[in-house]
C-alpha positions in Angstrom: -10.6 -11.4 -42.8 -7.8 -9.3 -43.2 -9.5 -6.5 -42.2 -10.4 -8.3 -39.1 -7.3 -9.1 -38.3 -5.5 -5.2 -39.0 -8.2 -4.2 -36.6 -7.4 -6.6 -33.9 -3.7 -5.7 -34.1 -4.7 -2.2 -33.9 -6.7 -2.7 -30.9 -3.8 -5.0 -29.3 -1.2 -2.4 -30.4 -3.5 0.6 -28.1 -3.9 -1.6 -25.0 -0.4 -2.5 -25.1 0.3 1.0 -25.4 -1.8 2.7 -22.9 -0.5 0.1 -20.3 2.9 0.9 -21.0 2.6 4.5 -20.4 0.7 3.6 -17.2 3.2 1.8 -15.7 6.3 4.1 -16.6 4.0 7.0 -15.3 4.3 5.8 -11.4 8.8 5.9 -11.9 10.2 9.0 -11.1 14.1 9.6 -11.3 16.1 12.2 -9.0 19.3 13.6 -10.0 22.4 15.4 -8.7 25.0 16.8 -10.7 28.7 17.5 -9.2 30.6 20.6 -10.1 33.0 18.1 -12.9 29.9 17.4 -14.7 29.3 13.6 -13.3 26.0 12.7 -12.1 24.4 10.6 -9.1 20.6 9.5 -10.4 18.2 7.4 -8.3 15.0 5.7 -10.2 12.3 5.1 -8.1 8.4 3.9 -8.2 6.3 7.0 -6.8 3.3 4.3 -6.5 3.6 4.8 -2.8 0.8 6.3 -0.7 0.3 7.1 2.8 -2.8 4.6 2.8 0.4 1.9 1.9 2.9 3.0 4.1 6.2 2.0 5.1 6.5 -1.3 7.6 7.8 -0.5 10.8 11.0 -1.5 11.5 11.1 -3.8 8.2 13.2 -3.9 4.8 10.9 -1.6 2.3 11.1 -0.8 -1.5 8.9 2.0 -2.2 6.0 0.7 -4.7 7.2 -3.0 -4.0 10.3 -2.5 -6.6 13.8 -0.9 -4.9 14.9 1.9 -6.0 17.8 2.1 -8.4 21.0 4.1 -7.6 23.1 5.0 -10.6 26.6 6.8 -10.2 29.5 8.4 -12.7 32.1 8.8 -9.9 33.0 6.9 -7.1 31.0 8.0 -3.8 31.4 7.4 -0.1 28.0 7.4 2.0 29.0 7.1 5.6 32.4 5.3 6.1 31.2 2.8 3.0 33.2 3.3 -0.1 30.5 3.0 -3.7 32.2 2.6 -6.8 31.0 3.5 -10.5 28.0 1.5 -11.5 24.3 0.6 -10.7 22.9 -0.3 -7.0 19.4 -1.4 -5.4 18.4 0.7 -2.7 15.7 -0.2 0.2 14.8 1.7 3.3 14.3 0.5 7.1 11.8 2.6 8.6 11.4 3.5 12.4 10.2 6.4 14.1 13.6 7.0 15.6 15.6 7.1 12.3 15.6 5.5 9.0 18.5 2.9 7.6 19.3 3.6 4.3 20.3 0.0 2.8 22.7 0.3 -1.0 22.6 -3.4 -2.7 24.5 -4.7 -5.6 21.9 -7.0 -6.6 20.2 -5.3 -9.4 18.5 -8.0 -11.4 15.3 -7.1 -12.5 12.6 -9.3 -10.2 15.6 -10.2 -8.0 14.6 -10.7 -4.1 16.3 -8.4 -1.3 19.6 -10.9 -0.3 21.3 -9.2 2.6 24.5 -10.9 1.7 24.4 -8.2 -1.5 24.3 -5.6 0.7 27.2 -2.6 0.0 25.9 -0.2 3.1 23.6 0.3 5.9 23.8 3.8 7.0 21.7 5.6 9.1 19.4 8.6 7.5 18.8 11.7 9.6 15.3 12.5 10.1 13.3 15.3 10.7 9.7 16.2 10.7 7.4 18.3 7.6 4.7 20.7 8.8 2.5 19.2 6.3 2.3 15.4 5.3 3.3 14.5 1.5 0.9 11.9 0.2 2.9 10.2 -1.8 6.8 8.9 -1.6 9.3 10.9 -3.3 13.0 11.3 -3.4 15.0 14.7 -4.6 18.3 15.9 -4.6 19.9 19.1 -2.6 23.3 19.6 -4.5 25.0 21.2 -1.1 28.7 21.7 -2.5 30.3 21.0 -5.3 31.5 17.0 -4.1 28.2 16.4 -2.2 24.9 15.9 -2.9 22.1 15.1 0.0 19.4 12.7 -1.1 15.9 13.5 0.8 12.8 11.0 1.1 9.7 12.7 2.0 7.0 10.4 2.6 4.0 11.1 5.1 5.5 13.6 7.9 8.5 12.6 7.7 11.7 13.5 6.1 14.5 11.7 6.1 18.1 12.6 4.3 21.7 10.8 3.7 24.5 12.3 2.2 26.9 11.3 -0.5 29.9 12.8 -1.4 31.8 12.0 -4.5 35.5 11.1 -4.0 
């Protein structure tokens, strides 16, 4: 019996296992360091295809989670003022532009409340030669206070920038 029970706790211990590392294998994390050493990190589900797409014209989290902003300094985006700490971060697609949204609701599960929202700001956009199947987010460290965040996601390519203060 107790050998019965060792193996089924072994089993259990394997499945519990194998599904954690499948699940922390769709995050991906992006970061930017500034020339004093302080860093600007975004966590994000890669779990995003091109089959799954972005809605049009509607409030979007990448994977159905939002993606996580983490910063060591204070930033501006825009003419919006971010301090130190941890924000959600959603998208609003269009084939014009894309809004980048910045939340301070980060509760795990939490729904999108708009009344949480820091900043909207407007991404440039711009168009790749080939389409990237899957959604991802990297840095482009373009001075020493200011680092560009760039989605990539089908053909397009859209980019915000945020300078630290």
């Amino acid at each position: 019996m107790l050998r019965l029970a060792m193996f089924v706790l072994l089993v259990l211990g394997m499945v519990y296992s194998s599904a954690a590392q499948q699940a922390s294998t769709k995050d991906s994390t992006a970061t930017c360091s500034f020339q004093d050493g302080k860093q600007l990190t975004v966590r994000y589900d890669n779990d995003t295809t091109s089959k799954n797409g972005p809605p049009e014209g509607r409030i979007w989290a990448p994977g159905g989670t939002p993606m996580l902003l983490f910063t060591q300094s204070p930033l501006s985006i825009g003419n919006t003022q971010i301090p130190v700490g941890a924000y959600s971060m959603y998208v609003i697609p269009r084939k014009e532009n894309w809004t980048l949204i910045l939340n301070k609701n980060v509760t795990g599960g939490g729904k999108y409340d708009e009344h949480q929202d820091l900043s909207r700001v407007e991404m440039q956009i711009g168009q790749l030669s080939e389409p990237n199947k899957q959604f991802s987010l990297a840095f482009g460290h373009v001075s020493p206070k200011q680092c560009n965040m760039r989605i990539y996601f089908g053909k397009i390519g859209t980019w915000a920038e945020f300078k630290e203060n």
